[in-house]
ZATI-48486 format. One line per field, with one value per residue (C-alpha): z, y, x; residue in one letter. Coordinates in Angstrom, 1 decimal. Example, Ala and Ser with C-alpha at 12.3 -4.5 7.8 and 13.67 -1.06 7.14 Angstrom:
w	(7.8/7.1)
v	(-4.5/-1.1)
u	(12.3/13.7)
aa	(A/S)
% end
This chain:
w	(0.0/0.8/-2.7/-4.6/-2.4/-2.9/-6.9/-6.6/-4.6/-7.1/-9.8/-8.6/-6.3/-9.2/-10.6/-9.3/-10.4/-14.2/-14.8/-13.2/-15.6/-18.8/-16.7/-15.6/-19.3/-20.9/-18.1/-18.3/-20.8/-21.6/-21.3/-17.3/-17.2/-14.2/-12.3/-12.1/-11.5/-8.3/-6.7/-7.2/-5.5/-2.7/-2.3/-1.1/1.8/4.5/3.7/3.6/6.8/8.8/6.7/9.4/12.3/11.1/10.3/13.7/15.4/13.5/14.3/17.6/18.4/16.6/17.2/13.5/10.6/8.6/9.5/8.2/5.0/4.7/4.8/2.3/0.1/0.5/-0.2/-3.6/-4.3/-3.5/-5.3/-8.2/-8.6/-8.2/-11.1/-12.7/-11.9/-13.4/-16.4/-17.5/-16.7/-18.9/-21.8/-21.1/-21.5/-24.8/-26.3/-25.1/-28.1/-30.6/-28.8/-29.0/-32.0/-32.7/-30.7/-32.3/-36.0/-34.7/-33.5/-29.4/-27.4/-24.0/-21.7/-19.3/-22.1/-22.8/-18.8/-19.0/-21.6/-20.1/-16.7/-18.6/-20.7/-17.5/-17.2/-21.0/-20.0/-17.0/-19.4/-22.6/-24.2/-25.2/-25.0/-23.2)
v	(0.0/2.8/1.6/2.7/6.0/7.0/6.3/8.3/11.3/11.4/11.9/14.7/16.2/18.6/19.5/22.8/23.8/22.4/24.1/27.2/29.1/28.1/28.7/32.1/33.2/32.0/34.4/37.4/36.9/37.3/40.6/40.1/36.8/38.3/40.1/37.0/34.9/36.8/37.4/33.8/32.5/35.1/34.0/30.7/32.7/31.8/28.2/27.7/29.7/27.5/24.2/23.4/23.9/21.3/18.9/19.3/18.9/15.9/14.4/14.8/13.7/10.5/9.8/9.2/11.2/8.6/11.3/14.4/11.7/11.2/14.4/16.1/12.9/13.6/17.6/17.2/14.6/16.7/19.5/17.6/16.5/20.3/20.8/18.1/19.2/22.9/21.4/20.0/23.0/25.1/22.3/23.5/27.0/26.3/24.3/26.8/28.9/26.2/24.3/27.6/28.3/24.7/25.8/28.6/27.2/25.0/27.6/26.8/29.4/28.2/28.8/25.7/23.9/24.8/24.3/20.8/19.9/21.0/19.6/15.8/16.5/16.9/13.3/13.5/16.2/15.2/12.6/13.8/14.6/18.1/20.2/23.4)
u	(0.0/2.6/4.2/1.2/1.0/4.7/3.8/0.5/2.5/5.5/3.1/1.3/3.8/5.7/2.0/1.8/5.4/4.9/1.0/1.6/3.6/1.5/-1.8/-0.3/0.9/-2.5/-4.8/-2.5/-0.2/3.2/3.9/2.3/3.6/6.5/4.2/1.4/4.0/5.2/1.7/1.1/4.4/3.6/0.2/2.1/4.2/1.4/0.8/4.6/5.0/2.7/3.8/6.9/4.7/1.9/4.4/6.1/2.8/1.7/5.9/5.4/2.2/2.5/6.0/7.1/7.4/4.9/2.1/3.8/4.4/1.1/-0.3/2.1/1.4/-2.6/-2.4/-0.4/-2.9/-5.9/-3.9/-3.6/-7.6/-8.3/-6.1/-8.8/-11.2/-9.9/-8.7/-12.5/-13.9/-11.2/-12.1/-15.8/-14.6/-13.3/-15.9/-18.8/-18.8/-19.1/-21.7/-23.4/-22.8/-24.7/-27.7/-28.3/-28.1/-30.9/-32.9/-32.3/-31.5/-32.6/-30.3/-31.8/-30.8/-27.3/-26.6/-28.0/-25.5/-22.9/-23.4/-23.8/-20.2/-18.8/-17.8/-16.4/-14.5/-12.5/-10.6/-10.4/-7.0/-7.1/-4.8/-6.0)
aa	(X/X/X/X/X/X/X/X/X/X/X/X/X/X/X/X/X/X/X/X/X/X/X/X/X/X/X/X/X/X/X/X/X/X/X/X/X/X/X/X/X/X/X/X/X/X/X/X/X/X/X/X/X/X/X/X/X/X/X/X/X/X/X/X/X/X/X/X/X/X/X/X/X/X/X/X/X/X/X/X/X/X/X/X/X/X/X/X/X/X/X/X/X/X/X/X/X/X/X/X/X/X/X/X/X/X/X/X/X/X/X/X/X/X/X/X/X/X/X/X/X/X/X/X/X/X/X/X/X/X/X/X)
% end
């Protein structure tokens, strides 16, 4: 079992540092792609500032540093589905104004409509390979 969590964890532990500068460039751009970048590794100051002191607490409570493991291991992990999660939604994004597009050639404009479709592509979404 802790072999297929260290394989689960070294998968999705460099996530965040590999997505982040394409998300950033893609949102503000190149020319803004400094400045995004900067607010976004600040933002990560306060959860790296308490970071030590959880993982002290969870050391010595338990005795061993398999908790602190564990619960690094589980928050790239949850990171990681977040990222998912975002990344179907983002497909959604992109695929919006062609299914509206659709709609409208047949004459549907319904909005209720359009926003049950999308909810039953979630599914689809979440593992397509598009690039996005």
């Amino acid at each position: 079992m802790l072999l297929f969590f260290a394989l689960l964890t070294g998968l999705t532990a460099g996530t965040y540092w590999v997505t982040i500068p394409p998300i950033c460039a893609e949102i503000v751009g190149l020319k803004n792609l400094n400045a995004a970048l900067s607010i976004s590794f600040f933002l990560l100051v306060t959860p790296l500032t308490f970071s030590e002191p959880i993982a002290l607490e969870i050391t010595s409570s338990t005795g061993s540093y398999l908790g602190t493991q564990l619960f690094t291991g589980f928050m790239y992990i949850i990171s990681a589905l977040c990222l998912w999660v975002l990344k179907a939604w983002k497909v959604a994004d992109l695929e919006k104004p062609n299914e509206l597009q659709r709609v409208m050639t047949r004459g549907d404009t319904s909005e209720a409509k359009w926003e049950m479709k999308l909810e039953s592509n979630f599914l689809r979404r979440l593992f397509c390979l598009r690039k996005v």
